[in-house]
N, CA and C of each residue as an Amber inpcrd file, in Angstrom:
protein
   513
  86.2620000  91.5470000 108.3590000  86.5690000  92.7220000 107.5520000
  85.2730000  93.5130000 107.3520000  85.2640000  94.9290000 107.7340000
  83.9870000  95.5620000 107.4100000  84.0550000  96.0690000 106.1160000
  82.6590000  96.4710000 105.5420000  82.0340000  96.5800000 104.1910000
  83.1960000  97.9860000 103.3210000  84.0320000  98.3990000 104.1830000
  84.4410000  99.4050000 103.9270000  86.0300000  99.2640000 103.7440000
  86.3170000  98.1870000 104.5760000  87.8940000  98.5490000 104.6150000
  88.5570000  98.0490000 103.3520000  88.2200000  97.5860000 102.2690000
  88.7790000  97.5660000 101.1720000  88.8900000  98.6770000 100.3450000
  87.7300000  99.3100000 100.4820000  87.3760000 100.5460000  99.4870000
  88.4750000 101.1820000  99.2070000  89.0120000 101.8330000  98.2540000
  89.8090000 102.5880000  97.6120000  88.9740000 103.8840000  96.7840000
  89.4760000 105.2750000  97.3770000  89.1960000 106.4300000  96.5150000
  90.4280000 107.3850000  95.8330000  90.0710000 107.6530000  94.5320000
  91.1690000 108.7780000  94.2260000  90.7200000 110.0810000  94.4280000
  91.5150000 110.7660000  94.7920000  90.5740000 112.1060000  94.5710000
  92.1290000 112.9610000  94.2290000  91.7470000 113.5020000  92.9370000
  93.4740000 114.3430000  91.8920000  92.8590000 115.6890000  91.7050000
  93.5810000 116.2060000  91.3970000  93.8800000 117.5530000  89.7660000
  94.6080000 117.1720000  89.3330000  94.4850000 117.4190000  88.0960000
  95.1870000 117.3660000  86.8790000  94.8030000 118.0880000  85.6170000
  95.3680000 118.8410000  84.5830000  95.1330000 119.8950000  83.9480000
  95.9490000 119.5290000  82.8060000  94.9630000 119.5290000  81.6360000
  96.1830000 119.3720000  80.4540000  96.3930000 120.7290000  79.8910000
  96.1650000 120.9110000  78.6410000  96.2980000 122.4910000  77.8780000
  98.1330000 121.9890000  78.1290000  98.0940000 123.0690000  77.6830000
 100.0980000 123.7760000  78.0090000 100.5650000 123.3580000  78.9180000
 101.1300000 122.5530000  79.0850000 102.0100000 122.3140000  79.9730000
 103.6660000 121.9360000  79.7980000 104.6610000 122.0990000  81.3010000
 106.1300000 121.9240000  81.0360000 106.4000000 120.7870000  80.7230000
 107.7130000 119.9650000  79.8020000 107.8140000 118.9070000  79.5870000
 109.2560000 118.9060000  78.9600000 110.0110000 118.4780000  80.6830000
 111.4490000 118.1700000  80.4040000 112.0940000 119.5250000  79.4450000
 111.7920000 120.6200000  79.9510000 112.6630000 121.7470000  79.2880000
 111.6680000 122.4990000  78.3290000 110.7360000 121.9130000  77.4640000
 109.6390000 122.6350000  76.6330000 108.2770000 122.4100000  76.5030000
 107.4530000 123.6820000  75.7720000 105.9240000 123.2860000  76.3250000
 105.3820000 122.3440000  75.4910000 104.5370000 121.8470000  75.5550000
 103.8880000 120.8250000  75.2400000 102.0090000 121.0450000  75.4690000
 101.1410000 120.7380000  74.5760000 100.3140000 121.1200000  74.7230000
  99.8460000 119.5610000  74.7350000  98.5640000 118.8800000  75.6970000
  98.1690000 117.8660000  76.0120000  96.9850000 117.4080000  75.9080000
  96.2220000 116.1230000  76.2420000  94.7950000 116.4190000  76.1030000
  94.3660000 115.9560000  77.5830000  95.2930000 115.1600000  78.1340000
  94.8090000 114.2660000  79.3810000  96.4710000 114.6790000  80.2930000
  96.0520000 115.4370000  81.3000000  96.9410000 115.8070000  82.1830000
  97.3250000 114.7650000  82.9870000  99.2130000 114.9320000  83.4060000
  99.6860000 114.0090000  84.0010000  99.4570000 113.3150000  85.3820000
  98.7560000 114.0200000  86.1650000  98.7500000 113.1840000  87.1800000
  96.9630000 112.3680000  86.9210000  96.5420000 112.7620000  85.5790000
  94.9250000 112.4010000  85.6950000  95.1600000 110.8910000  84.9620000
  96.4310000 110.8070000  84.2390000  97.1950000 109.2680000  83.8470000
  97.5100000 108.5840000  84.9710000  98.4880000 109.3270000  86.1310000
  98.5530000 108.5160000  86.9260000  97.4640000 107.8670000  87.5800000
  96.6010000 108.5170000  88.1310000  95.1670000 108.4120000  88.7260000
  94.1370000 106.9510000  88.2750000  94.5140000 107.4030000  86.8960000
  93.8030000 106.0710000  85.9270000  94.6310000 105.0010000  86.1950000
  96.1690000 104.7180000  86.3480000  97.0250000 103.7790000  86.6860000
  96.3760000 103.2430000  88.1100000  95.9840000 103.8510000  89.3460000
  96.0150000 103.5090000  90.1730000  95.0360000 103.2400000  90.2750000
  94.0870000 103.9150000  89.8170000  92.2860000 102.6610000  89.4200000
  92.3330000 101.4280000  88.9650000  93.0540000 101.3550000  87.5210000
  93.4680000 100.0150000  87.1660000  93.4270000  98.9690000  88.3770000
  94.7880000  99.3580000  88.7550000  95.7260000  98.6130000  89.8600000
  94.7270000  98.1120000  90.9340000  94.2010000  98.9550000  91.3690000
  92.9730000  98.6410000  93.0100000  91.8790000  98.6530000  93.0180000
  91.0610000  99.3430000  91.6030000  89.5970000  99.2860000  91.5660000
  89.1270000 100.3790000  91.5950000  90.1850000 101.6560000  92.7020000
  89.3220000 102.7390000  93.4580000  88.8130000 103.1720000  92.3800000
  87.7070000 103.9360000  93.3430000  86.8060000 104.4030000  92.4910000
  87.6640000 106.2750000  92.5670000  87.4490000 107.2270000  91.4100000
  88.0310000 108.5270000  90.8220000  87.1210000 109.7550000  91.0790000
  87.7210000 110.4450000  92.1870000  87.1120000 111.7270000  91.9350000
  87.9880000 113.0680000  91.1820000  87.7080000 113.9990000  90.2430000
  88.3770000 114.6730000  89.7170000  88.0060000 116.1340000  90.6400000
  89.0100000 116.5630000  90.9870000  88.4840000 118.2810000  91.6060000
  88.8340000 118.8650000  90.5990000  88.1420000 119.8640000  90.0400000
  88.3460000 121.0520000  88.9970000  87.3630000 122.3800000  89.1020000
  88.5380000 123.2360000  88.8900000  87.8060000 124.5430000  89.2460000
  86.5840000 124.5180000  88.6520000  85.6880000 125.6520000  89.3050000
  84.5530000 126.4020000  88.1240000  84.8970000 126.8600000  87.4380000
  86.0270000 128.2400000  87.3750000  86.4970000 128.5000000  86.5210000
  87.6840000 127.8740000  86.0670000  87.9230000 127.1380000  85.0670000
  89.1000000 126.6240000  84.8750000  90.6340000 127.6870000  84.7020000
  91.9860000 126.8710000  85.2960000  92.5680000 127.8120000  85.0760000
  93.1720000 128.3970000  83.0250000  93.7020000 129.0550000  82.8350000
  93.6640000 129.8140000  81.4820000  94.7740000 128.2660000  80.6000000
  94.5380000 128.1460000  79.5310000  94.8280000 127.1120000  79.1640000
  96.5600000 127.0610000  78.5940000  96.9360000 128.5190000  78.5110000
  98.1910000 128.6010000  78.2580000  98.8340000 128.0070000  79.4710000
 100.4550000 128.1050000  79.3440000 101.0880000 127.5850000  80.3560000
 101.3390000 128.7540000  81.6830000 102.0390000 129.8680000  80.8450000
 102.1960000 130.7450000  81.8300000 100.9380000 131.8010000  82.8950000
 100.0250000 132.0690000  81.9340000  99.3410000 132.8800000  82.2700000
  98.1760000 131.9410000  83.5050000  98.7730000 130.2070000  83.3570000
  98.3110000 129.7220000  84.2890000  99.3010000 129.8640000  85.5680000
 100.3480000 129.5390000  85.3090000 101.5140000 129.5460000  86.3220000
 100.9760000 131.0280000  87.0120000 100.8640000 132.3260000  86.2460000
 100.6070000 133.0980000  86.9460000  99.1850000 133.2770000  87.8270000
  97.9900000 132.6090000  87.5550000  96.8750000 133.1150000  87.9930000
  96.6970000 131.6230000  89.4800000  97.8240000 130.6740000  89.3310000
  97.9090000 130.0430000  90.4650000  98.6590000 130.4930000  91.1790000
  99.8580000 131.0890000  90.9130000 100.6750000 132.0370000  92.3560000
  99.5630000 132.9570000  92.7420000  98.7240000 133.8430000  91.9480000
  98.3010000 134.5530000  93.2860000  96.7400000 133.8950000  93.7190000
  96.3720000 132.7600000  93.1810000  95.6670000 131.8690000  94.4530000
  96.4550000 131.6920000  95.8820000  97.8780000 131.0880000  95.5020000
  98.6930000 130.7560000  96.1970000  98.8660000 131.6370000  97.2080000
  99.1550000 132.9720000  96.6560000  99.8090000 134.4690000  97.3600000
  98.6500000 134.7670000  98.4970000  97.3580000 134.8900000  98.0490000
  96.0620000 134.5600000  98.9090000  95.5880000 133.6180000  99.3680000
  96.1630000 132.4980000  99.5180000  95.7510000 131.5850000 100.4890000
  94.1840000 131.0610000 100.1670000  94.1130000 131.6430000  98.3130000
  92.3350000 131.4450000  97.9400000  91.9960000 129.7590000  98.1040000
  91.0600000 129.7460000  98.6600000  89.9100000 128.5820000  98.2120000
  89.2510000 129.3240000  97.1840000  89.7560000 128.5470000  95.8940000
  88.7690000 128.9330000  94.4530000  87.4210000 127.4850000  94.6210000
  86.3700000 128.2850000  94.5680000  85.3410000 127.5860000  93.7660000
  85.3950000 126.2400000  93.0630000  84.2600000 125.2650000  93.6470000
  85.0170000 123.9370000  92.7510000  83.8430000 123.9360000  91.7520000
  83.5960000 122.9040000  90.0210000  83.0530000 122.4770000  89.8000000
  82.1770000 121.7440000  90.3490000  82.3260000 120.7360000  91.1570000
  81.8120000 119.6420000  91.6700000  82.5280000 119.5610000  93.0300000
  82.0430000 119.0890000  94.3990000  82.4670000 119.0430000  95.0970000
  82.4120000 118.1510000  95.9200000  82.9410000 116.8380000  96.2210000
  83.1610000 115.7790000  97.2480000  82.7980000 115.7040000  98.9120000
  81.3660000 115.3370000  99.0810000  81.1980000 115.8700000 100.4160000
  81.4970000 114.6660000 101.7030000  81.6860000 113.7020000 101.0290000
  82.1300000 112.5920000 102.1470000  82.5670000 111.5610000 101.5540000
  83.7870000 110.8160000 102.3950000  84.0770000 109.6860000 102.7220000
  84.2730000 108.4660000 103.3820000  83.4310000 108.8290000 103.7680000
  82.7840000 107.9730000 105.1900000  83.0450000 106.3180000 104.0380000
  82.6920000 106.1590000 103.3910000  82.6330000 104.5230000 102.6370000
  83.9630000 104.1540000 102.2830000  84.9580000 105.0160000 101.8990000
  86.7350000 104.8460000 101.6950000  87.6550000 104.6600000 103.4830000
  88.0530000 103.3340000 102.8890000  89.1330000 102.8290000 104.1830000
  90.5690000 103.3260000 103.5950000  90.7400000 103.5940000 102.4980000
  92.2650000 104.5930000 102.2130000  91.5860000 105.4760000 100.7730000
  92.7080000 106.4670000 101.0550000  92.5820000 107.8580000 100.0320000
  93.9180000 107.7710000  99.2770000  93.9000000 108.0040000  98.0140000
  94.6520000 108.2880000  97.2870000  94.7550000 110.0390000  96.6880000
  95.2450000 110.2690000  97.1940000  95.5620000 112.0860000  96.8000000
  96.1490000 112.6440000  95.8130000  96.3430000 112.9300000  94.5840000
  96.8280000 113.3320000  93.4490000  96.8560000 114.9720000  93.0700000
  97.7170000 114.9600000  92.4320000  97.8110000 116.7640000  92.2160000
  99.2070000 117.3080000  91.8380000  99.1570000 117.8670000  90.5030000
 100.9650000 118.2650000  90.0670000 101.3130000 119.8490000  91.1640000
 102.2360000 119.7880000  91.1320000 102.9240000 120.7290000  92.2820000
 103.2270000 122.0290000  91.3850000 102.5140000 123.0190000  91.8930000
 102.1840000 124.5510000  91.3900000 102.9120000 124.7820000  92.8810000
 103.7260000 125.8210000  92.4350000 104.5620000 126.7570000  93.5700000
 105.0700000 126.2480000  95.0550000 105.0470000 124.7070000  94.7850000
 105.8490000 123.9290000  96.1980000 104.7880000 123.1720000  96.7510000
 103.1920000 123.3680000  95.8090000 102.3280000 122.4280000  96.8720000
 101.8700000 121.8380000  96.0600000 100.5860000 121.9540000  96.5990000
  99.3350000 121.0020000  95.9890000  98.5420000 122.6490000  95.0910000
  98.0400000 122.7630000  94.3110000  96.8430000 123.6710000  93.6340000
  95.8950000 123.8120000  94.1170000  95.6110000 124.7950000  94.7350000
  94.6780000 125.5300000  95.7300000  93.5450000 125.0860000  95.5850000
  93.0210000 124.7660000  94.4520000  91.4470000 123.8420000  94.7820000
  91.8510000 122.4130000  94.8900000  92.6600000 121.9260000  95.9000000
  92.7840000 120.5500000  96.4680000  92.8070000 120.7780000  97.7320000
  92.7550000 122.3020000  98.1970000  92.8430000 122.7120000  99.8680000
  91.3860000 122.9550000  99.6600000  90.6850000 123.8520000  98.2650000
  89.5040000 123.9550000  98.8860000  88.8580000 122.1780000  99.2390000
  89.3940000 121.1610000  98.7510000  88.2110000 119.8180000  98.3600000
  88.7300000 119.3220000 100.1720000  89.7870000 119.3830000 100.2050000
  90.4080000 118.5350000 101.0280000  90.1220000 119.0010000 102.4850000
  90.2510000 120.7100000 102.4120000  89.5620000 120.8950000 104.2520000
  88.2760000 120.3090000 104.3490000  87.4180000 119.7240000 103.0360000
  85.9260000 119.8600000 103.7530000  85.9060000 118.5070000 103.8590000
  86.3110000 117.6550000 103.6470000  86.0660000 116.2430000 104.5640000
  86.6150000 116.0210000 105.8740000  85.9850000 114.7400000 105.8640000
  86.8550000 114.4180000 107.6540000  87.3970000 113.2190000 107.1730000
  88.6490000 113.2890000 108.0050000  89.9740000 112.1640000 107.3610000
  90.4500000 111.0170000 108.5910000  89.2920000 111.1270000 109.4800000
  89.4790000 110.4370000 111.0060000  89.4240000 109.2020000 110.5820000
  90.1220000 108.0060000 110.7910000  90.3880000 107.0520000 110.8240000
  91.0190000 106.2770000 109.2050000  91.1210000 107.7590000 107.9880000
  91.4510000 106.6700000 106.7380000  93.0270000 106.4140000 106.5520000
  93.5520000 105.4780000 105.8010000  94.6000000 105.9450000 105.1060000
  95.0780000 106.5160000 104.1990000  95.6850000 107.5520000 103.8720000
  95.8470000 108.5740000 103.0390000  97.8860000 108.3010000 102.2460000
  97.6610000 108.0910000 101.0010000  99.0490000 108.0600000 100.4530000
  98.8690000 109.0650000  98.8260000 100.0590000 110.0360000  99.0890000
  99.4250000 110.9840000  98.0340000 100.8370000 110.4000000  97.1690000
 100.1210000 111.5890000  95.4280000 100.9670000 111.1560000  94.5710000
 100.7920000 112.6660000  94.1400000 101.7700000 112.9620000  93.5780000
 102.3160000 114.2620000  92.5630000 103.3980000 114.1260000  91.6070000
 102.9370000 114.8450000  90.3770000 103.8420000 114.6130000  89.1050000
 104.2410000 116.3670000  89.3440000 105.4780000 116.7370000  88.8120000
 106.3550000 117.5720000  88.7510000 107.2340000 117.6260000  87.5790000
 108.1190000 118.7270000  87.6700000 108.9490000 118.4560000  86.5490000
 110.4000000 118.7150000  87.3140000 110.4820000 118.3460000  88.4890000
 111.8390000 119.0300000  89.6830000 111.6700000 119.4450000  90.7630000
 110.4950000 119.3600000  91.0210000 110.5400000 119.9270000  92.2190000
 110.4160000 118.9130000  93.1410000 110.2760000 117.7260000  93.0890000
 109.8780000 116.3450000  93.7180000 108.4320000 117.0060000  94.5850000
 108.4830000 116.0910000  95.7670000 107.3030000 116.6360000  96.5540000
 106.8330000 117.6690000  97.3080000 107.9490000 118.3020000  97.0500000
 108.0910000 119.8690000  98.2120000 107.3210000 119.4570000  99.3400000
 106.5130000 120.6570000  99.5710000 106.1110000 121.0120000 101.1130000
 104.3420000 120.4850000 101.1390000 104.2110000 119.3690000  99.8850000
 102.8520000 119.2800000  99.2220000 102.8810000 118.0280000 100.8820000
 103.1240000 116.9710000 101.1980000 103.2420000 116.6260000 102.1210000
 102.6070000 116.9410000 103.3880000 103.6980000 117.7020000 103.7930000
 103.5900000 118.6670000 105.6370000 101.7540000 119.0030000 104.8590000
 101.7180000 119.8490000 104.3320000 100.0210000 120.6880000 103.8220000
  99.0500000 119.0620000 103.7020000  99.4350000 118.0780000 103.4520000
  98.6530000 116.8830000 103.7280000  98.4900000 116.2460000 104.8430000
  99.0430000 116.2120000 105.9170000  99.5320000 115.9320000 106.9020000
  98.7150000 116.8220000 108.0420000  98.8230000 118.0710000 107.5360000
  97.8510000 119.2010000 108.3330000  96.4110000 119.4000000 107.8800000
  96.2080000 119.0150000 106.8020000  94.6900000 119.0150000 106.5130000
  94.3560000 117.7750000 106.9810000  94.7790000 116.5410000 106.5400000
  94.0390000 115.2080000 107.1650000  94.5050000 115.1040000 108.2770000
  93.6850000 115.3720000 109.4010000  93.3920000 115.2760000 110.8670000
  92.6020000 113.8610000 110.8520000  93.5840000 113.1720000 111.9450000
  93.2470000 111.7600000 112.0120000  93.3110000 110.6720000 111.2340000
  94.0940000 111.1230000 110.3680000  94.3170000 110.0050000 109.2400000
  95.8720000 109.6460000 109.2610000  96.0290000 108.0960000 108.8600000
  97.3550000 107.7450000 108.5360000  98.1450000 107.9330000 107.3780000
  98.7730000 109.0690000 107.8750000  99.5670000 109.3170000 106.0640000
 101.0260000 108.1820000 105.4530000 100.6520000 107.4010000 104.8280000
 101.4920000 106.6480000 104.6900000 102.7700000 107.2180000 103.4830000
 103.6690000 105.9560000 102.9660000 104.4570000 106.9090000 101.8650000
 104.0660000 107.3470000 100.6170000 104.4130000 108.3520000 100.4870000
 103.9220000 109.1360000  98.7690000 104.8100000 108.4620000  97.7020000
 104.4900000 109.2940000  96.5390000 105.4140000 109.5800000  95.6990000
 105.5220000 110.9670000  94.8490000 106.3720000 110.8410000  94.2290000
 106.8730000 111.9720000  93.0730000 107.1830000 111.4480000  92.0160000
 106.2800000 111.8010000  90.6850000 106.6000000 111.0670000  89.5640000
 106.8180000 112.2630000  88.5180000 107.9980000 112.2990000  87.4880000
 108.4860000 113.7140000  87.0960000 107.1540000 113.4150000  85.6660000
 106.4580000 114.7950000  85.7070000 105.3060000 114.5970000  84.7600000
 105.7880000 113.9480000  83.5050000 107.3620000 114.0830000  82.6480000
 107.4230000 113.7770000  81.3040000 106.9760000 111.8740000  81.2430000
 107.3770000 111.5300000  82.3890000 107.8560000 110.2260000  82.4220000
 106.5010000 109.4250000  82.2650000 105.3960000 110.4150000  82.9930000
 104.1280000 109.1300000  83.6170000 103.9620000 108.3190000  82.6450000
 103.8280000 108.0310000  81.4160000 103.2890000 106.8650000  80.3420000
 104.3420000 105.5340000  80.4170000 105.2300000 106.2540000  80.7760000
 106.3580000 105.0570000  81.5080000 106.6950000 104.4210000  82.8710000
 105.5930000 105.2580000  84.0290000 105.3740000 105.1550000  85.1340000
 104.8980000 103.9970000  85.9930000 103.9640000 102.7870000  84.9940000
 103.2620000 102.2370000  85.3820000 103.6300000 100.9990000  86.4700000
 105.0860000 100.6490000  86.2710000 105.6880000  99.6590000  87.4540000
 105.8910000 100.2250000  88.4470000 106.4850000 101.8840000  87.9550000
 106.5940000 102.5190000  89.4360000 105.7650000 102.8930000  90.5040000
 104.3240000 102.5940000  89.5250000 103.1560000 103.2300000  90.6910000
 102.4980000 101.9980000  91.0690000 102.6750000 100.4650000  90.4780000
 102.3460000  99.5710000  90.9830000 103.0570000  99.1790000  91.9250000
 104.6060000  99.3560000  92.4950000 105.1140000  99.1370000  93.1330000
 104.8690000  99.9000000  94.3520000 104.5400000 101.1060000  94.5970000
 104.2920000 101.8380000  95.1100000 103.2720000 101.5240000  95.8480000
 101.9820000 100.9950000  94.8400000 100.6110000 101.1080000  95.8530000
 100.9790000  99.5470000  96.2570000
């Protein structure tokens, strides 16, 4: 076994402030898929990278919903805080990120084109409130070139604190 093939990395978004929850808003301190994320550290060890904008998005609910469609609408790579320049030491990736307008949130395309994904395994996770996994998938699938995308999941954001068999079963 080489020095590597155990390794486990997360790399999420997740955003608390305002957010949807089963029909009404809800204001948070620790965003849902950044719970799941912590579940799956628990579980394997990996070690957690967080992508988050420079500018964060606006902390209300809507006026975020709106300023991520037109990332979306433009195809923007926004600016990261911090930015992940290799994984060369991770033998699988864990991918995290709640689903804004059918995908992943545009600064997970900016984090995610800039590595190279040749030889890892890659199994993503996304919390939602209905939309299950949309088209967040296929957009994983096309950014990690050379990697084995194994099965995901979809976990509906209200639920994650109740999630924890489902994501152990999973990984």
């Amino acid at each position: 076994m080489s020095e590597n093939e155990g390794r486990s990395l997360v790399i999420y978004f997740s955003r608390a402030d305002e957010n949807y929850f089963d029909g009404e808003l809800k204001t948070t301190e620790k965003g849902n898929t950044e719970i799941i994320a912590e579940y799956i550290q628990q579980l394997t060890g990996a070690d957690l990278f967080k992508v988050e904008r420079k500018d964060p998005y606006p902390t209300g609910y809507k006026a975020c919903c709106d300023e991520s469609l037109d990332e979306k609408k433009a195809n923007a790579r926004p600016e990261l805080k911090e930015e992940l320049n290799d994984i060369e030491k991770y033998a699988k990736v864990y991918i995290g990120y709640p689903i804004y307008w059918g995908t992943m949130p545009m600064p997970m395309f900016t984090q995610l084109e800039k590595l190279n994904w040749e030889g890892k395994s890659v199994k993503c996770f996304c919390t939602h409130e209905g939309s299950g996994i949309a088209s967040s998938k296929k957009d994983i699938e096309s950014i990690c070139k050379g990697a084995k995308i194994l099965s995901g999941i979809a976990i509906l954001g209200h639920t994650v604190n109740d999630a924890k068999k489902q994501i152990e079963d999973w990984v």
